[in-house]
C-alpha positions in Angstrom: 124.5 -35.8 84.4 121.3 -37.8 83.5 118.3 -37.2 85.4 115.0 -38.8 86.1 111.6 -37.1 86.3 108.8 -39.2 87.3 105.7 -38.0 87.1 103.8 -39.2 90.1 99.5 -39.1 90.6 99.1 -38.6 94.1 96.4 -37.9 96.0 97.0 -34.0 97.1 96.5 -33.1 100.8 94.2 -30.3 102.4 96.2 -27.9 100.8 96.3 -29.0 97.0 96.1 -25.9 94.1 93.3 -28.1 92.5 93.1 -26.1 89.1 94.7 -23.2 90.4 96.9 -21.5 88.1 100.9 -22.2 88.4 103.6 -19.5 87.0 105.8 -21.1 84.9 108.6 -18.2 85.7 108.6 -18.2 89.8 111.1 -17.8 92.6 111.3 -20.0 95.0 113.9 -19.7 97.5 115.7 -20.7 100.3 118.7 -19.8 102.7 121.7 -22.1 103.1 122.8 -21.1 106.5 126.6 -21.6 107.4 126.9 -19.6 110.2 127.4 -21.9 113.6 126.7 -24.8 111.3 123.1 -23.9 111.3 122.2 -25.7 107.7 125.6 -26.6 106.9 127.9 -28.3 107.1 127.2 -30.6 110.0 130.2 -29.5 111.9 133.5 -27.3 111.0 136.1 -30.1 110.7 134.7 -33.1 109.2 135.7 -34.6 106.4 135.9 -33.0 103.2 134.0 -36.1 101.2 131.0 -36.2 104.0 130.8 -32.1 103.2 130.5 -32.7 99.9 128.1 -35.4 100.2 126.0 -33.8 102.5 126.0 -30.6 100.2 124.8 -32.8 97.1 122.2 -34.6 99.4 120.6 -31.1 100.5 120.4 -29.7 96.5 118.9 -33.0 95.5 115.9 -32.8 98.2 115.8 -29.1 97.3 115.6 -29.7 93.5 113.1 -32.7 93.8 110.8 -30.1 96.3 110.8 -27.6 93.7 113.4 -24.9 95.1 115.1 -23.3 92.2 117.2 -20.7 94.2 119.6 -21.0 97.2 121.4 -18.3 99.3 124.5 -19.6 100.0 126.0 -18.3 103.3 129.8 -17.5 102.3 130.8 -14.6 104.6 129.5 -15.3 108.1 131.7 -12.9 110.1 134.7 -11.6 108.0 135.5 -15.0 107.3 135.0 -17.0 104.0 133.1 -20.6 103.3 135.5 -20.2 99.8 139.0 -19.6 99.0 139.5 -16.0 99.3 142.7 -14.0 99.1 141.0 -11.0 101.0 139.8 -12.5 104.8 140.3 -16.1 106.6 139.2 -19.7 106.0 135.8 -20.0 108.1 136.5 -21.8 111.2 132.4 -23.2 110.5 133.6 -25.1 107.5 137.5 -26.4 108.9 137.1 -25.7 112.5 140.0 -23.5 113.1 139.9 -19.8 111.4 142.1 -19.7 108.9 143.0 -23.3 108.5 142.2 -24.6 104.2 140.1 -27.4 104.2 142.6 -30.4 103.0 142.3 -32.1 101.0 142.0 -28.9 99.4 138.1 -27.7 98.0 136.2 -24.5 97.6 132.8 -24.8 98.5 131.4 -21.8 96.7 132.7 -23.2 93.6 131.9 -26.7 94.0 127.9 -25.0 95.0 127.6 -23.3 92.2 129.0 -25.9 90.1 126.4 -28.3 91.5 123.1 -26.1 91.5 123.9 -25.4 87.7 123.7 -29.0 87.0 120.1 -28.8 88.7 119.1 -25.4 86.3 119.3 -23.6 89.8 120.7 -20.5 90.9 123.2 -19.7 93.5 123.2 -16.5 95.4 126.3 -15.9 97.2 125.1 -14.6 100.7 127.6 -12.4 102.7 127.2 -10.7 106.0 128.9 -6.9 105.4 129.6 -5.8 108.6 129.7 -8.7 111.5 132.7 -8.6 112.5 132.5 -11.0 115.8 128.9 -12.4 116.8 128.4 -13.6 120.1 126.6 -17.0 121.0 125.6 -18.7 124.6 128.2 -20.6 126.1 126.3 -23.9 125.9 126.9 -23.1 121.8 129.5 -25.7 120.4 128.6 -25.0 117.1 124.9 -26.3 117.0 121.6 -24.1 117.1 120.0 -23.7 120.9 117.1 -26.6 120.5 113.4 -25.0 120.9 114.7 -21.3 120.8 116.2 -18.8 118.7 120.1 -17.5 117.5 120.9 -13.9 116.9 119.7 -15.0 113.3 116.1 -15.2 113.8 115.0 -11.2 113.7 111.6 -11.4 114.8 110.7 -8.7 117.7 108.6 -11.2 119.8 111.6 -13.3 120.4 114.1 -10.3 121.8 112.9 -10.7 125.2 114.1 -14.3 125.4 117.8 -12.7 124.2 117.6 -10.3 126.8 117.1 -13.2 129.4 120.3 -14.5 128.1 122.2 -11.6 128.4 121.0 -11.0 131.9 121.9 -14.6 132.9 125.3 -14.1 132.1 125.0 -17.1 129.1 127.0 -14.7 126.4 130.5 -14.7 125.7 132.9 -13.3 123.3 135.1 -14.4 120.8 138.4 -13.7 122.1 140.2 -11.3 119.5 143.3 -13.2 119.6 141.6 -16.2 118.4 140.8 -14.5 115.2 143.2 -15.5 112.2 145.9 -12.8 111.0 144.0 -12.2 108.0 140.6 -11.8 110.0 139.8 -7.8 110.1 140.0 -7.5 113.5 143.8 -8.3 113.4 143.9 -6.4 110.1 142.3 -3.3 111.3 140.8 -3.1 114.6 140.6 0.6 114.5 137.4 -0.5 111.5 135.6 -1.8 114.9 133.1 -1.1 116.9 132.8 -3.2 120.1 129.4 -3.3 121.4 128.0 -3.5 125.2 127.5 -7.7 124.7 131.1 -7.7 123.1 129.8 -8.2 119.6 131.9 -6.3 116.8 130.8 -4.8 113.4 133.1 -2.7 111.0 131.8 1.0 111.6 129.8 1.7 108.4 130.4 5.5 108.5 134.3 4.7 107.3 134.9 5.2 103.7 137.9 2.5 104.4 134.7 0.1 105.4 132.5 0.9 102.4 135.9 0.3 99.8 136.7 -2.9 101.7 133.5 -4.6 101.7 133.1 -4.2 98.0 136.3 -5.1 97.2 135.7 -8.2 99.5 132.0 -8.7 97.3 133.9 -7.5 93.9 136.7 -10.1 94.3 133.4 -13.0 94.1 131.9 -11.5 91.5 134.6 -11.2 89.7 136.4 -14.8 90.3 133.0 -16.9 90.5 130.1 -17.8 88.2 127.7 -16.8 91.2 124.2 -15.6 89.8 123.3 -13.4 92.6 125.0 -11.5 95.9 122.5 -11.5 98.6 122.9 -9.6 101.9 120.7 -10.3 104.9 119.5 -7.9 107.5 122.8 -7.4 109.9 123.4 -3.8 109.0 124.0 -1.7 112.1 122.7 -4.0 115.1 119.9 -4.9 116.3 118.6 -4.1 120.0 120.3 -4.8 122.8 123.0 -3.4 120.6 121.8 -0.5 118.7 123.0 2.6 117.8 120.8 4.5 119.9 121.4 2.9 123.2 123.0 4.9 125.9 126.5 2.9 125.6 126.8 3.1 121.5 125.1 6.4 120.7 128.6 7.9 121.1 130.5 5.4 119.2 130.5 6.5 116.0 130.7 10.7 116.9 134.1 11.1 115.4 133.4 9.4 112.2 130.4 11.8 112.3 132.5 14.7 113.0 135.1 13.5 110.0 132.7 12.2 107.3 129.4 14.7 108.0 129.1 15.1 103.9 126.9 17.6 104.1 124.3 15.8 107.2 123.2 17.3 110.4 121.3 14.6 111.8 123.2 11.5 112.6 120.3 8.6 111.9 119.8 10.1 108.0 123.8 9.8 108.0 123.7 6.6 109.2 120.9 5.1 106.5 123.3 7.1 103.9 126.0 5.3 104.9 124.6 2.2 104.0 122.7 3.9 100.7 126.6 4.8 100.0 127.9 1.2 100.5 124.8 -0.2 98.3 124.8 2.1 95.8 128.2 1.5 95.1 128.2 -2.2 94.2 125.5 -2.3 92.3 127.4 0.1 90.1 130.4 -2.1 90.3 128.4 -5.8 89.8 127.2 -3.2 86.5 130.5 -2.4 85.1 131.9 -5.9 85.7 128.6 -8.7 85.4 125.6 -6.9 84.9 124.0 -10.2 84.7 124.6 -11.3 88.2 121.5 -10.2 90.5 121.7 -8.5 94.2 119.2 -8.4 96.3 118.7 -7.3 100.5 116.7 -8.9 102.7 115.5 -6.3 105.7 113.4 -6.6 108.6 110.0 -6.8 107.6 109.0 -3.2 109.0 110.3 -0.6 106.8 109.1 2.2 109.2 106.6 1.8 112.5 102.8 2.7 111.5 103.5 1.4 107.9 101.2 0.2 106.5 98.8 1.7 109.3 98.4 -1.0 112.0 102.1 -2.2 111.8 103.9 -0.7 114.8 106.9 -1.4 116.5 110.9 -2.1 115.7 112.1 -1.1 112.4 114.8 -1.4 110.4 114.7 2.5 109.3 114.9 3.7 112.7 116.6 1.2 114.5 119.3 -0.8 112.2 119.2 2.1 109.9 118.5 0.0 107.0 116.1 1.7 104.4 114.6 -0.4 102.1 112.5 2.1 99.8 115.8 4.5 99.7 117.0 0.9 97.6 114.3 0.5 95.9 113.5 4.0 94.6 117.2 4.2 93.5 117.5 0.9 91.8 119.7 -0.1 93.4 119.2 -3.5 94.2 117.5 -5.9 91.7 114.8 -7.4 93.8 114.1 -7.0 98.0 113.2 -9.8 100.2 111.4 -8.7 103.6 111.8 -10.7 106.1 108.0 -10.6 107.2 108.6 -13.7 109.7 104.8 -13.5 111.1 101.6 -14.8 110.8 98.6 -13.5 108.6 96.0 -11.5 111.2 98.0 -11.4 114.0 98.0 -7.3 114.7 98.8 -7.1 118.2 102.2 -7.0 120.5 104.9 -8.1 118.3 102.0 -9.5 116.0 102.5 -7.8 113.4 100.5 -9.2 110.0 101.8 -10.7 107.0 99.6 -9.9 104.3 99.4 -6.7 105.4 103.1 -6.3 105.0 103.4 -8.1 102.0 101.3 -6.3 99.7 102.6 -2.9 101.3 106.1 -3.8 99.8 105.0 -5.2 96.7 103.4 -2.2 96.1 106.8 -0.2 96.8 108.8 -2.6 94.6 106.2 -2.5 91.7 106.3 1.4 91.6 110.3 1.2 91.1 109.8 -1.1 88.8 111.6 -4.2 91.1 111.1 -7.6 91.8 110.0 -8.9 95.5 110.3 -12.0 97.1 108.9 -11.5 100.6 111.1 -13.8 103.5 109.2 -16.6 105.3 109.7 -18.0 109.1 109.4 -21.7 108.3 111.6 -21.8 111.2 108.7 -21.4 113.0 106.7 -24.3 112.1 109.2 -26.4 113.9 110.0 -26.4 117.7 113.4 -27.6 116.7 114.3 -24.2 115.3 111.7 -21.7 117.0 108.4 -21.9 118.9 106.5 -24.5 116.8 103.3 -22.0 116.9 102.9 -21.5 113.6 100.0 -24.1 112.2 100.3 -26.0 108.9 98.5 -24.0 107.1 100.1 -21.0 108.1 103.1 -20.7 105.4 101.4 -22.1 102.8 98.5 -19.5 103.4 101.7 -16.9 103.0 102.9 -18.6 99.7 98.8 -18.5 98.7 98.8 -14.7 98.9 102.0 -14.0 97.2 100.9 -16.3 93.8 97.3 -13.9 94.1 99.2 -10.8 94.6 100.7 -10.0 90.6 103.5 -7.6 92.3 105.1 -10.7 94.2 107.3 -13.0 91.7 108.2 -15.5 94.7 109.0 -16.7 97.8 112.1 -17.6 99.8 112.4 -20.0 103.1 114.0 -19.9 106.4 115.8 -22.0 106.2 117.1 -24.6 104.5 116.9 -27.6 107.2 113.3 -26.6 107.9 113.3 -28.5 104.3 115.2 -31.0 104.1 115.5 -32.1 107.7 113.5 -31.1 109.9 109.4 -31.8 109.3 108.0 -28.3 109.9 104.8 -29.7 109.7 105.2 -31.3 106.6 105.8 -28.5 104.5 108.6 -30.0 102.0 105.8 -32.2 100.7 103.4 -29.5 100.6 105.7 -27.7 98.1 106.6 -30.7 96.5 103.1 -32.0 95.8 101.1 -28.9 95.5 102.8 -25.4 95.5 106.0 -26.6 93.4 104.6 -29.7 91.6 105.6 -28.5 88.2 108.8 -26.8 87.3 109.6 -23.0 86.9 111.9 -20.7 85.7 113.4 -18.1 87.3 111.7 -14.3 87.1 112.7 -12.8 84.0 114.1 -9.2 85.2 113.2 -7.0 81.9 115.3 -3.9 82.9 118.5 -6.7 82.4 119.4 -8.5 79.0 116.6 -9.6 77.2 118.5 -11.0 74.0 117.5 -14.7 72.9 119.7 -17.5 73.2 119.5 -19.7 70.4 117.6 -22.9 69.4 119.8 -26.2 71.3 119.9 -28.9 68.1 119.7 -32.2 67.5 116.9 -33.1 69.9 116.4 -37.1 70.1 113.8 -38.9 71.7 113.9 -43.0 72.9 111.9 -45.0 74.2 113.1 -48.1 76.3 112.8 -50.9 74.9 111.5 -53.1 77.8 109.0 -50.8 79.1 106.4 -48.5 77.7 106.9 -45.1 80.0 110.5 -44.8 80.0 111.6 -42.2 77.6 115.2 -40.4 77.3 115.7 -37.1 75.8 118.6 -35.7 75.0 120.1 -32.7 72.5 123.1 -30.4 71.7 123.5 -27.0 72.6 123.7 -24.6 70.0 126.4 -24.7 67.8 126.1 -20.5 67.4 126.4 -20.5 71.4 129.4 -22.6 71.4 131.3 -20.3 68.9 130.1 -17.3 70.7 131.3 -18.7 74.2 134.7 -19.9 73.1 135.5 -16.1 72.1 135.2 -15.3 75.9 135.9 -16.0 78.8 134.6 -18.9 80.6 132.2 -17.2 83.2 130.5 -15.0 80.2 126.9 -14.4 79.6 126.5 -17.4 77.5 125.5 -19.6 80.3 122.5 -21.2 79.4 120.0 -23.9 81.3 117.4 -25.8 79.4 113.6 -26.5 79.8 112.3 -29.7 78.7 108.8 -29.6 77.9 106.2 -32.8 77.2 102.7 -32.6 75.6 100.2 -35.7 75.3 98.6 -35.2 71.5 98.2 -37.3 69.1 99.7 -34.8 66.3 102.3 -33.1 66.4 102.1 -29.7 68.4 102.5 -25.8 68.2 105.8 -25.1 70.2 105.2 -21.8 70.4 101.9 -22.1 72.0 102.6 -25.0 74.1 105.5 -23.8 76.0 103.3 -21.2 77.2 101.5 -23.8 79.2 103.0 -24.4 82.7 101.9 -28.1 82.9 103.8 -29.0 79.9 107.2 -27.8 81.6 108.8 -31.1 83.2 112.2 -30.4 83.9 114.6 -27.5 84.2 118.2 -28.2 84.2 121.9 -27.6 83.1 122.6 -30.7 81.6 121.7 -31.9 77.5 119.8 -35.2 78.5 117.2 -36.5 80.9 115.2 -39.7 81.3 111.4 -39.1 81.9 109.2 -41.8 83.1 105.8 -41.3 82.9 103.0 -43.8 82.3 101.5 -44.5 78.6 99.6 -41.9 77.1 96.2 -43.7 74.5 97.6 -40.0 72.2 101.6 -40.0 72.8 104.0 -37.5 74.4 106.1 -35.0 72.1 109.4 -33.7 73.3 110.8 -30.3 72.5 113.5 -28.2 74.5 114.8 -24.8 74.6 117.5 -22.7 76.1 117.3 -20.1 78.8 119.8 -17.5 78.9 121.0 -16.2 82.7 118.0 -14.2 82.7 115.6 -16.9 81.8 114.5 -15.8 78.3 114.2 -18.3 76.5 115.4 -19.4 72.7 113.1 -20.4 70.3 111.9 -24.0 70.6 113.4 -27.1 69.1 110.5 -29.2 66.4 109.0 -31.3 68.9 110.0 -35.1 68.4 108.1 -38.1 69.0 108.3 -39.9 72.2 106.9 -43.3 71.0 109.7 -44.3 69.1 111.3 -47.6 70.3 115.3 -48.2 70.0 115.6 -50.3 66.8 116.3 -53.8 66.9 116.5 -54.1 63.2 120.3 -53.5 62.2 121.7 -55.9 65.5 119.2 -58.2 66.4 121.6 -60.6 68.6 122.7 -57.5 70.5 119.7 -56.4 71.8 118.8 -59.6 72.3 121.6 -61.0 74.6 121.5 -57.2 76.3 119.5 -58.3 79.2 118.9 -57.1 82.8 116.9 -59.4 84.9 115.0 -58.8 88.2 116.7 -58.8 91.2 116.6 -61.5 93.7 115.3 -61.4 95.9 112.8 -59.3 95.9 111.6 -57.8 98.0 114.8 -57.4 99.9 116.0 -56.5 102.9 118.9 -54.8 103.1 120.5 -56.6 100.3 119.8 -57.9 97.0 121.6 -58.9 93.7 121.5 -57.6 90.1 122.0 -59.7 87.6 122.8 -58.4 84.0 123.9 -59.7 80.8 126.5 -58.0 78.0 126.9 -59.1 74.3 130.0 -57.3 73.9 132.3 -55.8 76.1 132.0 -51.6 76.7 131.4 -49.1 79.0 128.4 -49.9 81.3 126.5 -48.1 83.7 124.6 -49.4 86.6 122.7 -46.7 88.7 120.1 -47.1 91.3 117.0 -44.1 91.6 114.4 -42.8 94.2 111.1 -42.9 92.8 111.7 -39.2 93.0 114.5 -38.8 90.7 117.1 -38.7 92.5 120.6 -41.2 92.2 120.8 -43.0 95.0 123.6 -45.0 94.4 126.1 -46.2 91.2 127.2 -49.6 91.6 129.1 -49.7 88.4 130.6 -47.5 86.0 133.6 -48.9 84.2 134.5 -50.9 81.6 132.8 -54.5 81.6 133.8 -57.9 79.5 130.7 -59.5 77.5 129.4 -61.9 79.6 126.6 -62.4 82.6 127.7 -60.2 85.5 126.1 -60.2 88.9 126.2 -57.1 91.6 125.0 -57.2 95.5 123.4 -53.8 96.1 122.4 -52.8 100.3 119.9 -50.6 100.9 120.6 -50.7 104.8 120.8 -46.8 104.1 117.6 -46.3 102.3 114.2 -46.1 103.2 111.4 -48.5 102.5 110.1 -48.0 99.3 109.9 -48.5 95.2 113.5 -47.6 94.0 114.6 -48.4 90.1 118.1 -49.7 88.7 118.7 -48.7 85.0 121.3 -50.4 82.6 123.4 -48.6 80.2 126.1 -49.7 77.7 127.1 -49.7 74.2 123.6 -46.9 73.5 121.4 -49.4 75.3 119.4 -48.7 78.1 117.0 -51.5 80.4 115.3 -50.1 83.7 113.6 -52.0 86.2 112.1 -51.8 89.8 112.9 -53.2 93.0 111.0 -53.1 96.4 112.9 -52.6 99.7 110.9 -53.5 103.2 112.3 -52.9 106.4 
């Protein structure tokens, strides 16, 4: 896939980096919610090609803000957004449990496939335990507008629940409306039925803790994923916890059964989770040891830590502990959910920064990665309370990048990005916070081995413009060998960063690619198309590989940009290989391309954003020699600058085109 990246001089808002340093390697993350059709897709049901698109549509935006991870919801409730031979079709992605999509697709494989092509990651995000969640019966499968869903953990916003539950407004998933494969048909003895009629597999079982990583093994082991990433739903949250007069009792005879050695039934009940955790990791060692897992609790590891946090807790109250995770190394990097604002100590105040730089201490002493959780949802009164300010998350994502310990950030959620305006914050990433590229963290306690140098690096200009430039190369021919003596998903997998510098001579690689503003583009493909306006020195081009844990190769000899396709060797062919300018324009909604061939080939015509991103192909297919003429509509688009490039027989013409509405 051929991408553009336009480098665009814009005139930063309030909240603009200035000369503030950028890490090149940086995680910025967000969660892909699946569950009720919260992110996507739109509805369970629709058609397979408008899940697809939309899919596509939301990496694209995600890529051209800057995001570089995504948690992938796959496992909402013992179900599966992927073809799994263990538990049911998800009723969220078909609309009936159990029911393949047809025609036939699997979204976890098409994801991954699709994020790779962008040089992102995909974490496969599964729930462990949720059995059966409950939702308000004025739930179809749509988010409550201006509230919150058993999703959004914050402690200020379990008194509107409780309203809920008092007004009679939740219902239950009738167990006979589960698919045959769904656990609760499959073992209903595994569940434990709380006083709202929600149902989690009882962690305590040793039948549990073998079935849920045989259910994470089984991606692992059949997918290309690059992480496994659990959320906070470990044993429930209040008014269904443990400790409440109708559950305390629920789980006695498992106690009685499994004690292994514990007398108090809370440090049991944190061990059965430590049990559960511990045991993947080893397994995702054994198997993958590239892939990455990581957990994102509750923000509040404990009440009174740090001193002036105080209140629910996941160590107390879901039993999930956090530090036990981190001290053991068992997870690979932790992402607190620390969905408040900064200075807010108080009722159900709590304090970011506070929190923050509590757990990046704990992570840095066990030698671990963090990524603390944002509520972005809560910039928007379409998904919470609207009360957070603009300033407030980027503020957050401010005292991460000053805070060495913190290697990134990650977003709830995805639509607060890509469709709904949270205050603008997409373009605050976009045009501040992510305007250059990153890698991914490097993790140094995983492989650290070199990929090797991609080859054959080759850099053209366009020849009807002066800022157009294509780049394109080979992987290495070492790699290629290597790969094709295993299996396909091996540790081969390599993206590629692209890197520009403006100098007159030619440039020191090695020293260059240190230099966050010469990274342009990260991505899985072997070609791009950068347009950029003239430099008075010229731009150099060089590209290396980044193996899965983003170390990368040695650098290619940087090439030239300012060479111009030659015209020397077939002047009449570049001559009669024409694209004119569209007419009319401006247009509105339609216009028409003309385009002329001197010989007959395989042609492209494509149509671009002014951010990068396809917006349309209007041919690609074999054309005759000859002048050809194609409408394009824009009735879809928004106003704005788009371009249309040419390609056929190795030549390349691009032009713009204004659409007004």
């Amino acid at each position: 896939m051929k991408k553009l990246f336009i480098l665009l001089f814009i005139l930063a808002p309030a909240m603009a980096l200035s000369q503030e340093e950028v890490p090149k390697y940086e995680f910025r993350g967000t969660w892909m919610a699946t569950v009720i059709n919260l992110d996507w897709p739109q509805a369970g049901g629709i058609p397979v090609r408008f899940q697809k698109e939309d899919l596509i549509n939301k990496l694209n935006k995600l890529d051209e803000i800057g995001i570089n991870i995504v948690f992938f919801q796959i496992r909402t409730e013992g179900d599966a957004l992927y073809d799994s031979p263990i538990e049911p079709w998800s009723k969220y992605l078909t609309g009936e449990e159990g029911k393949a999509p047809n025609p036939y697709w699997d979204p976890l494989e098409f994801a991954i496939e699709e994020a790779h092509k962008r040089g992102m990651e995909l974490h496969a995000w599964l729930n462990p335990y949720r059995a059966m969640r409950t939702i308000p019966s004025d739930f179809t499968q749509k988010a409550l507008p201006g509230n919150t869903t058993e999703e959004d953990v914050d402690e200020s916003l379990k008194p509107f629940l409780q309203k809920e539950y008092e007004k009679g407004k939740m219902k239950q998933f009738d167990t006979s409306q589960r698919d045959e494969k769904h656990v609760a048909n499959t073992h209903p003895e595994w569940l434990f039925v709380m006083n709202d009629n929600i149902a989690i597999m009882n962690p305590g079982l040793p039948e549990v803790i073998d079935y849920n990583i045989q259910v994470v093994m089984d991606v692992v082991n059949r997918y290309d994923v690059d992480g496994i990433h659990f959320d906070d739903y470990f044993y429930p949250y209040p008014p269904n916890h443990m400790a409440s007069n109708d559950n305390e009792s629920l789980d006695d005879s498992t106690f009685i059964k499994y004690p292994r050695g514990f007398t108090d039934k809370d440090d049991w009940r944190r061990n059965n989770i430590d049990i559960f955790v511990e045991g993947l990791y080893d397994s995702m060692q054994v198997v993958k040891p590239w892939v990455k897992f990581g957990i994102s609790p509750f923000g509040i590891w404990k009440s009174g830590t740090p001193s002036g946090i105080s209140g629910m807790n996941a160590y107390e109250v879901i039993y999930g502990d956090g530090i036990a995770w981190l001290h053991d190394r068992t997870i690979d990097y932790i992402t607190p959910q620390l969905y408040w604002g900064i200075n807010r100590f108080g009722p159900y105040g709590q304090d970011y920064k506070a929190l923050a730089n509590w757990w990046a201490d704990s992570a840095a002493a066990n030698e671990r990665h963090i990524y603390p959780g944002h509520a972005l949802y809560r910039s928007d009164s379409n998904t919470g309370d609207g009360s957070y300010s603009a300033n407030e998350v980027p503020k957050q994502v401010r005292i991460n990048r000053e805070n060495p310990k913190i290697q990134g950030s990650v977003f709830f959620r995805e639509k607060n990005l890509t469709g709904f305006s949270s205050k603008g914050f997409a373009d605050t990433l976009r045009n501040n916070f992510y305007k250059y590229d990153a890698l991914q963290p490097i993790m140094d306690w995983k492989s650290m081995a070199k990929p090797e140098t991609p080859e054959n690096l080759v850099v053209t200009r366009d020849p009807e413009t002066e800022y157009i430039f294509n780049i394109s190369w080979s992987p290495s021919s070492i790699d290629q060998v290597t790969k094709s003596n295993l299996s396909s998903h091996s540790d081969t997998l390599v993206k590629y960063a692209v890197y520009r510098v403006d100098s007159g001579t030619a440039p020191n690689e090695a020293e260059e690619m240190t230099k966050y503003y010469n990274l342009i583009e990260v991505t899985g493909d072997t070609s791009i198309t950068d347009i950029t306006p003239p430099s008075e020195s010229g731009y150099w081009y060089f590209v290396t590989a980044a193996s899965r844990n983003n170390v990368e190769s040695d650098p290619t000899p940087a090439e030239e940009g300012g060479i111009v396709v030659s015209t020397e060797e077939e002047p009449e062919l570049v001559k009669e290989f024409q694209l004119s300018q569209n007419y009319p324009n401006p247009f509105n909604p339609s216009t028409v391309i003309s385009f002329r061939l001197a010989e007959s080939g395989f042609t492209t015509l494509k149509v671009y954003d002014m951010l990068g991103r396809e917006v349309s192909t209007l041919l690609n297919e074999n054309m005759t020699s000859g002048t050809h003429n194609v409408s394009f509509n824009g009735s879809n688009l928004s106003s704005g600058i788009y371009i249309y490039q040419l390609n056929s027989k190795g030549n390349t013409i691009t032009r713009r085109m204004t659409l007004i509405k």
